[in-house]
N, CA, C and O of each residue as an XYZ file, in Angstrom:
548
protein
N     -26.252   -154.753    201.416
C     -26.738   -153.966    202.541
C     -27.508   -152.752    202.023
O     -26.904   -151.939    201.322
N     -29.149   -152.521    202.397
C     -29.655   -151.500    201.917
C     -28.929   -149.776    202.409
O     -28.395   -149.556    203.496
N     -29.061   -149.004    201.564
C     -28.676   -147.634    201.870
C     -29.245   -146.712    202.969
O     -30.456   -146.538    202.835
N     -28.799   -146.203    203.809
C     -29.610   -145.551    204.737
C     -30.741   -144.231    203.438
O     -30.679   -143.631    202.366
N     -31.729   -144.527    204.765
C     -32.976   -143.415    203.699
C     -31.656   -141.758    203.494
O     -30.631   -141.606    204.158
N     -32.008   -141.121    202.764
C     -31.879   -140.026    202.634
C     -32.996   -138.885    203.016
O     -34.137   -138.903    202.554
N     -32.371   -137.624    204.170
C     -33.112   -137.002    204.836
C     -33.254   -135.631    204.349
O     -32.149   -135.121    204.166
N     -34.171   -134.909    204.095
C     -34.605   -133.375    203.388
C     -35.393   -132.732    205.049
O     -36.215   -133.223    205.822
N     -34.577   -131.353    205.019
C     -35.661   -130.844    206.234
C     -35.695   -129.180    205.797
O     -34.698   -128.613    205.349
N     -36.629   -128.700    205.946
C     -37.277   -127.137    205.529
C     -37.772   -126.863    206.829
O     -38.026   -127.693    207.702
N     -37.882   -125.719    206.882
C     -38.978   -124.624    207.464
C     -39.851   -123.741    206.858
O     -39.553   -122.625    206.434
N     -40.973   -124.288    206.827
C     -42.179   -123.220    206.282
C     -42.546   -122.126    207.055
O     -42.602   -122.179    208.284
N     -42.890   -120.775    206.159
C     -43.482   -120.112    206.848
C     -44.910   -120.108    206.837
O     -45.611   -119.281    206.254
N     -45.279   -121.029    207.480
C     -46.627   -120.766    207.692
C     -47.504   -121.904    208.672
O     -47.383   -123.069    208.294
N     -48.179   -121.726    209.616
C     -48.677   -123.088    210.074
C     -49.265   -124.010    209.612
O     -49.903   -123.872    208.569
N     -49.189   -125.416    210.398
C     -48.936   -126.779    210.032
C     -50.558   -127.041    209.163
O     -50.838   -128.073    208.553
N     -51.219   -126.159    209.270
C     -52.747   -126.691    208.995
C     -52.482   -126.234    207.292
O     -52.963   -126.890    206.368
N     -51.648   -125.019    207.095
C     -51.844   -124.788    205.540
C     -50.715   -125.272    204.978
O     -50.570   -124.716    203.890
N     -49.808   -126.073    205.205
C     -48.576   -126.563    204.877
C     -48.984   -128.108    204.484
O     -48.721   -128.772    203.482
N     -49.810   -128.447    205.801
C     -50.640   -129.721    205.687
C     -51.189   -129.892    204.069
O     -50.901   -130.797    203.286
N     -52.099   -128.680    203.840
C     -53.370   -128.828    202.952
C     -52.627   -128.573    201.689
O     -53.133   -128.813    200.592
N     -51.527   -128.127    201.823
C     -50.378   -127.157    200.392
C     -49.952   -129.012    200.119
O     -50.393   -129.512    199.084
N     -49.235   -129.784    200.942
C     -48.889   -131.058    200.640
C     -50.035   -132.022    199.575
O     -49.772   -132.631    198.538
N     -51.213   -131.886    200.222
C     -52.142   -132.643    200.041
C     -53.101   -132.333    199.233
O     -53.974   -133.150    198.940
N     -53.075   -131.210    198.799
C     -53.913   -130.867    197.648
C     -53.766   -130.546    196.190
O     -53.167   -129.594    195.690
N     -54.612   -131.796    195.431
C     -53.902   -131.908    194.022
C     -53.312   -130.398    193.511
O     -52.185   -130.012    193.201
N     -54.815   -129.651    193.589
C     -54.361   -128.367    193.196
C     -53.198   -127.453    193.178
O     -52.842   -126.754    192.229
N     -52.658   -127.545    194.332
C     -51.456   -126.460    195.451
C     -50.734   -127.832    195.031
O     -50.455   -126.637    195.125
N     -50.272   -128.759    194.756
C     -49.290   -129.697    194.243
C     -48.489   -129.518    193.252
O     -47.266   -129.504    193.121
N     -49.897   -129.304    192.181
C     -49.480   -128.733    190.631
C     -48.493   -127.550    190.553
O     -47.675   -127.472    189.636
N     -48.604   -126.473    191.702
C     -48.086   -125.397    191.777
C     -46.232   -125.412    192.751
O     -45.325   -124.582    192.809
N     -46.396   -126.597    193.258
C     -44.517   -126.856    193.798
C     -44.451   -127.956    193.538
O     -44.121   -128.471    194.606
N     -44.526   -128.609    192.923
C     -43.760   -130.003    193.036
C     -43.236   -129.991    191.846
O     -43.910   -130.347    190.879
N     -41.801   -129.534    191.704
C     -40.948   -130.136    190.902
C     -39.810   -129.200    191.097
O     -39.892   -128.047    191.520
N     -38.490   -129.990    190.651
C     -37.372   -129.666    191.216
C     -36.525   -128.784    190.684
O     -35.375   -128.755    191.121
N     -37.026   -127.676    189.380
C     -36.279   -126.721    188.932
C     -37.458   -126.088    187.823
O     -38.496   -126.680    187.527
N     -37.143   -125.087    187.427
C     -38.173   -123.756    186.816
C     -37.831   -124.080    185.567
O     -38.321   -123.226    184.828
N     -37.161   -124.984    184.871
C     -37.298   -125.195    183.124
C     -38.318   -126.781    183.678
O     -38.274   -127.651    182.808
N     -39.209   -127.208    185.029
C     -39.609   -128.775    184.837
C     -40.949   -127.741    185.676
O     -40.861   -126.635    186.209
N     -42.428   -128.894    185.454
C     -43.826   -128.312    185.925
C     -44.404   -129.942    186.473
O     -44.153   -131.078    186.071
N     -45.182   -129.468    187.447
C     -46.074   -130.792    187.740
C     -47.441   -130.511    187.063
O     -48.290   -129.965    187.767
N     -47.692   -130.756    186.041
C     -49.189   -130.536    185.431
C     -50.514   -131.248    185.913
O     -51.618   -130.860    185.532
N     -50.332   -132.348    186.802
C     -51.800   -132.974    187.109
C     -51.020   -133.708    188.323
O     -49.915   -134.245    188.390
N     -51.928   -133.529    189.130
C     -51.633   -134.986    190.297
C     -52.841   -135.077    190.619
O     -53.671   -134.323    190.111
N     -53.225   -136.144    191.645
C     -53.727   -136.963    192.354
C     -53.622   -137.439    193.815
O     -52.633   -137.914    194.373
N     -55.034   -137.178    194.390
C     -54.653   -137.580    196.063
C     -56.184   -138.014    196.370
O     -57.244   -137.396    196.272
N     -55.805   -139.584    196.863
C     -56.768   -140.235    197.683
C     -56.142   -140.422    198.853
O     -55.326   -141.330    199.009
N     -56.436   -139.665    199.688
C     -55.417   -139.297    201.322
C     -56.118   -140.207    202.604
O     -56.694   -139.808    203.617
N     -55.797   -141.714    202.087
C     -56.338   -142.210    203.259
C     -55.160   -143.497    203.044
O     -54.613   -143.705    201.961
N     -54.855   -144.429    204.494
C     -54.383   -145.658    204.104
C     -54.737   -146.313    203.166
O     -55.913   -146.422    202.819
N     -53.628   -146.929    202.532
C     -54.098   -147.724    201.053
C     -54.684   -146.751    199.519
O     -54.936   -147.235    198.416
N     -54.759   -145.517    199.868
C     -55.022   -144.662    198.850
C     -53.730   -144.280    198.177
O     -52.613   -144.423    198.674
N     -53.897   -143.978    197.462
C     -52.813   -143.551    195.826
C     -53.027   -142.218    195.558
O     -53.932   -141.402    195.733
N     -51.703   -142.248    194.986
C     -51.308   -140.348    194.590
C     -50.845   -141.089    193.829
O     -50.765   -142.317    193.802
N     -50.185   -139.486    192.497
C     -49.772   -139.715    191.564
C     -49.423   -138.353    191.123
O     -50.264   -137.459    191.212
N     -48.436   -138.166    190.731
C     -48.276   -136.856    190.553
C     -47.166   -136.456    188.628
O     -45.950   -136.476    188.438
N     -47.600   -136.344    188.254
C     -46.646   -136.089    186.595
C     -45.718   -134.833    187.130
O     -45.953   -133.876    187.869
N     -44.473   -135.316    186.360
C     -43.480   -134.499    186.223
C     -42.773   -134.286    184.841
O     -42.225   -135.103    184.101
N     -42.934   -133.099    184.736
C     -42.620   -133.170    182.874
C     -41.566   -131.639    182.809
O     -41.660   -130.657    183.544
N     -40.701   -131.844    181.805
C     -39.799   -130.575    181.286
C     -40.831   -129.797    180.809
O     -41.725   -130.381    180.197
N     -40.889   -128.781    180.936
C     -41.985   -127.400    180.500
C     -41.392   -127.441    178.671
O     -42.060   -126.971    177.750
N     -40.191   -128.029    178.522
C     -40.416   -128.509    176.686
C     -40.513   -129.725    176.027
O     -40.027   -130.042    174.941
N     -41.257   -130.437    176.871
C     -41.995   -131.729    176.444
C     -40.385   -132.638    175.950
O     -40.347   -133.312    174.921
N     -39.723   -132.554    176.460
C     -38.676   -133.581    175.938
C     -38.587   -134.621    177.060
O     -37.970   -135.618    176.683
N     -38.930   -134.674    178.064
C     -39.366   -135.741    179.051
C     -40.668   -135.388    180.144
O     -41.353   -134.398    180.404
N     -40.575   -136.788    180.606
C     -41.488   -136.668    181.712
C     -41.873   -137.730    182.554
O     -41.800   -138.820    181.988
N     -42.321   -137.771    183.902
C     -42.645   -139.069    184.590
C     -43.651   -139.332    185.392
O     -44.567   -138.557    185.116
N     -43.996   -140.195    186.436
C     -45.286   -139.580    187.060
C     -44.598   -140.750    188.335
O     -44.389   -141.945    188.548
N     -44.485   -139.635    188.818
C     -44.137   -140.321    190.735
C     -45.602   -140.579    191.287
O     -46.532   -139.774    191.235
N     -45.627   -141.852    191.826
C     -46.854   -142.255    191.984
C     -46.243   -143.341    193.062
O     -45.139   -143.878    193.150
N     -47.563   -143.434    193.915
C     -47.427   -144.261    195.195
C     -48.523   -144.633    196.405
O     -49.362   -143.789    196.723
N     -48.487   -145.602    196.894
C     -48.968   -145.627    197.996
C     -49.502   -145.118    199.620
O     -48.918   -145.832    200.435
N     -50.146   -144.413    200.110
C     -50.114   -144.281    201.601
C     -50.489   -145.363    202.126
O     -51.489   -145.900    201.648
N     -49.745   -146.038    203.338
C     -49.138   -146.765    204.054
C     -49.860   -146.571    206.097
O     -50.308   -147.343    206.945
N     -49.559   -145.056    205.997
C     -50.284   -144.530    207.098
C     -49.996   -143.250    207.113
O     -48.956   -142.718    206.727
N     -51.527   -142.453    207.851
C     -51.371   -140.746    207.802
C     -51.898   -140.405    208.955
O     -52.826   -141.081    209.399
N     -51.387   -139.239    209.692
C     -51.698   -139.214    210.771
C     -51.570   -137.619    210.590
O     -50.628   -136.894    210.269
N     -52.971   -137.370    210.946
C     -53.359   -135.594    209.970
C     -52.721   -134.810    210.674
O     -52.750   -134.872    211.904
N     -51.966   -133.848    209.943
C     -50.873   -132.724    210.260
C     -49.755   -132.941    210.931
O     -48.988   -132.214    211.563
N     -49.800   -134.167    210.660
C     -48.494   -134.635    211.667
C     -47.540   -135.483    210.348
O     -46.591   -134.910    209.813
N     -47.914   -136.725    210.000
C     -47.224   -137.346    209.651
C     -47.460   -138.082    208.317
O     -48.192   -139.016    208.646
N     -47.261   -138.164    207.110
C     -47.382   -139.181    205.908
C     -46.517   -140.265    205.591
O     -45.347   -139.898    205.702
N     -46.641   -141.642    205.186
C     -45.761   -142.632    205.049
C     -46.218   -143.098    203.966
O     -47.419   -143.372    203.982
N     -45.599   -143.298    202.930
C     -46.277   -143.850    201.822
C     -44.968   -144.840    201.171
O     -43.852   -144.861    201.688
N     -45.352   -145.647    199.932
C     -44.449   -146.599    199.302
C     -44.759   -146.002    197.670
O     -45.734   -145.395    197.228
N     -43.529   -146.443    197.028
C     -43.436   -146.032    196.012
C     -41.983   -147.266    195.210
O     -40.777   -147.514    195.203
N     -42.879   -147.525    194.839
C     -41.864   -149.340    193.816
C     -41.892   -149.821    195.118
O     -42.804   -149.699    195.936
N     -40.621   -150.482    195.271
C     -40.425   -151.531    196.316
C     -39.802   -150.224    197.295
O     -39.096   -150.886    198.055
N     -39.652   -148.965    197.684
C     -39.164   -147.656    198.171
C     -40.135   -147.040    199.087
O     -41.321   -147.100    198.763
N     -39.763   -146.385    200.319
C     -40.549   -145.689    201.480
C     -39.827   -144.866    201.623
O     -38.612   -144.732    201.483
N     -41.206   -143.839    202.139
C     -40.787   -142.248    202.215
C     -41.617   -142.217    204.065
O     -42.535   -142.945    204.444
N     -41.000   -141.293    204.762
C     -42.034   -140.235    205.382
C     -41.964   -139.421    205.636
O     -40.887   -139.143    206.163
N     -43.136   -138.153    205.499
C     -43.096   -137.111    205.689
C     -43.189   -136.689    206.588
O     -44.416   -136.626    206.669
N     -42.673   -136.126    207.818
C     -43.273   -135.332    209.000
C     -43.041   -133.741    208.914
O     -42.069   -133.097    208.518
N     -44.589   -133.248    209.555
C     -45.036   -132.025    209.811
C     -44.830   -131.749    211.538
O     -45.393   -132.368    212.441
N     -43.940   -130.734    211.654
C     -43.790   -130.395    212.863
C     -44.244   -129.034    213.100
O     -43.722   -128.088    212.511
N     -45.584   -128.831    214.280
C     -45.667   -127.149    214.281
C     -45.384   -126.416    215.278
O     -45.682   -126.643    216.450
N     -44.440   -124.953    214.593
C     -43.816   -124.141    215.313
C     -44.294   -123.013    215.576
O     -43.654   -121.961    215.557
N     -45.712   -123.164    215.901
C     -45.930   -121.613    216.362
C     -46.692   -121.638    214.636
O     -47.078   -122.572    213.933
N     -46.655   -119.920    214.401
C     -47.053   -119.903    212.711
C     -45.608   -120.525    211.964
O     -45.124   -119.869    211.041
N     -45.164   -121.387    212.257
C     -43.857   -121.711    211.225
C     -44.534   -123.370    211.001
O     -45.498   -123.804    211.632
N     -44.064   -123.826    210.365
C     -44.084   -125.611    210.437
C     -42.784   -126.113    209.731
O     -42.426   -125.540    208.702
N     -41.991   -127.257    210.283
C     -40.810   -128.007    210.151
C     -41.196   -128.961    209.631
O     -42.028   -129.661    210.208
N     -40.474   -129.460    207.743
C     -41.370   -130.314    207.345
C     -39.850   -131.456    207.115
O     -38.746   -130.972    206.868
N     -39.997   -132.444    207.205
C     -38.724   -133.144    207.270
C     -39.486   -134.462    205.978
O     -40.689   -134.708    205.901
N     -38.583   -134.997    205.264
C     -38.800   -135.982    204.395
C     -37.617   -137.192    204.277
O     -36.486   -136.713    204.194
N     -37.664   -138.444    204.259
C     -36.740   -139.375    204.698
C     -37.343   -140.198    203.896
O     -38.439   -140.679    204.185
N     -36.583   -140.520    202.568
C     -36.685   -141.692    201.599
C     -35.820   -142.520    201.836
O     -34.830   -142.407    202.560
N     -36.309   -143.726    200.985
C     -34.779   -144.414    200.187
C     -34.510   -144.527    199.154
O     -35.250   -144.663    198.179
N     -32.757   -144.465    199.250
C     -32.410   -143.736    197.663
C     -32.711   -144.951    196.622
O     -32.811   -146.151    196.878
N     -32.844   -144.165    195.154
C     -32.565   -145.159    194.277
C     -31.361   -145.447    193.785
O     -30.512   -144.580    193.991
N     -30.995   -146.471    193.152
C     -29.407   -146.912    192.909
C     -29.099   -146.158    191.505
O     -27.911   -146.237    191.196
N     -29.902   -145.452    190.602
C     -29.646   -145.012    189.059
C     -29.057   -143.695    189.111
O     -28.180   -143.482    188.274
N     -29.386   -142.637    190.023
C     -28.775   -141.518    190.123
C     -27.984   -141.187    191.621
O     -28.310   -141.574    192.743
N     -26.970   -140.434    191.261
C     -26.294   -140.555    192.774
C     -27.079   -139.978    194.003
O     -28.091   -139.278    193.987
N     -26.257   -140.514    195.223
C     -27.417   -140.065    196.165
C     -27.025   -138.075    196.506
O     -27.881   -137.380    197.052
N     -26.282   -137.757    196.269
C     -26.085   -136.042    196.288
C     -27.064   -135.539    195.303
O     -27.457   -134.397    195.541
N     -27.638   -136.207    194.078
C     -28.334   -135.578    193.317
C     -29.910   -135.756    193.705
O     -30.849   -134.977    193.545
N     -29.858   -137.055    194.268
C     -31.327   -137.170    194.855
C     -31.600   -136.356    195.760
O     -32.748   -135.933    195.623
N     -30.775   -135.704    197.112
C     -31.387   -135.552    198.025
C     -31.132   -133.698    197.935
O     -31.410   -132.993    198.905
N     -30.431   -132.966    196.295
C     -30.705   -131.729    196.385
C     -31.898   -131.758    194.907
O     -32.517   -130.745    194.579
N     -31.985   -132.606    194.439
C     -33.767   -132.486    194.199
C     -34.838   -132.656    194.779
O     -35.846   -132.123    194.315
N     -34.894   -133.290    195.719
C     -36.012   -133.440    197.112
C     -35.640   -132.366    197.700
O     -36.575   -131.614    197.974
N     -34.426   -131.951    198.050
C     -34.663   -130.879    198.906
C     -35.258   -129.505    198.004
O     -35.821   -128.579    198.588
N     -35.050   -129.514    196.506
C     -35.479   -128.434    195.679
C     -36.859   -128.176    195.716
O     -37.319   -127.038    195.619
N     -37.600   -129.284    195.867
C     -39.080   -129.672    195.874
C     -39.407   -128.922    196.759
O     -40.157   -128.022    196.380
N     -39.075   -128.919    198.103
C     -39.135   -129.060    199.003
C     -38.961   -127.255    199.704
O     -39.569   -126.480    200.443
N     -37.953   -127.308    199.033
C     -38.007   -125.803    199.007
C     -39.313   -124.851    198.295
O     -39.777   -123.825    198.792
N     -39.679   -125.393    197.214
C     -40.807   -124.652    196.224
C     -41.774   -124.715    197.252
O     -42.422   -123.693    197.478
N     -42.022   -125.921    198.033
C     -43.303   -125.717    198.574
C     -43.189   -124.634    200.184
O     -44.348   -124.388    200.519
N     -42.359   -124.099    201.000
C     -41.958   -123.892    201.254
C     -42.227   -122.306    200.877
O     -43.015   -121.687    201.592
N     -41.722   -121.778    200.000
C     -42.018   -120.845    198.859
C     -43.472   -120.432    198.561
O     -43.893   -119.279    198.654
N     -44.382   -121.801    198.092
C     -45.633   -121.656    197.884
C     -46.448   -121.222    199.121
O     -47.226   -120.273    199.017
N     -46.303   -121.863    200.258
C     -47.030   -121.719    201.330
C     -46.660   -119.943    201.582
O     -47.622   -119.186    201.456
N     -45.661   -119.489    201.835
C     -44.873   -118.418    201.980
C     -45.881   -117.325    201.465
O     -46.432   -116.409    202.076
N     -45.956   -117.756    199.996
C     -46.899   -116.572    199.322
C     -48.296   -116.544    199.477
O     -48.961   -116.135    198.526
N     -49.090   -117.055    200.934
C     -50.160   -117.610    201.004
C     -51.256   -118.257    199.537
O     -52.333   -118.808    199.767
């Protein structure tokens, strides 16, 4: 029996249009995506349309590992919603806007190699940085 997805939800401060563009832009990617301050995302990638590919590296800031989460979009529905695949695994992202705030919610499925408490307070760590990033315009 598959695992129910695992759910991450934040509140940004800032509206959905720059929270949107903070998600989606390689640049502003490089700068939150990763799940603790000894790890860096050094390069990603975004072709932001159905059937387009991201890719994003995740590496220890002392080169003793690293990986590159990479995946599919599936369907996007601008400032609202991202769905993408990743291995045989689905994610989606929804953007909810509150005024100048935006509610960003994320719903994977887990993988079976690490437990699911550890997956879903590193997504939520992510998740937080960006969160953070938007924050500091």
């Amino acid at each position: 029996m598959p695992q129910e997805r695992i759910i991450v939800e934040a509140t940004a401060s800032a509206p959905v249009g720059v929270v949107w563009d903070a998600y989606t832009t390689p640049d502003q990617i490089t700068q939150w995506n990763f799940a603790s301050d000894d790890w860096h995302c050094p390069t990603a990638t975004v072709d932001l349309r159905e059937g387009g590919t991201f890719t994003s590296r995740m590496e220890a800031k002392d080169g003793s590992m690293g990986f590159d989460f990479a995946g599919t979009y599936t369907r996007i529905v601008p400032n609202e919603r991202i769905e993408y695949a990743f291995g045989d695994r689905h994610a989606v992202v929804a953007f909810t806007a509150l005024g100048e705030r935006t509610g960003v919610k994320v719903a994977f499925d887990p993988e079976t190699r690490f437990p699911i408490e550890q997956q879903r307070s590193g997504w939520a760590a992510i998740l937080g940085n960006l969160c953070r990033h938007v924050a500091r315009g």
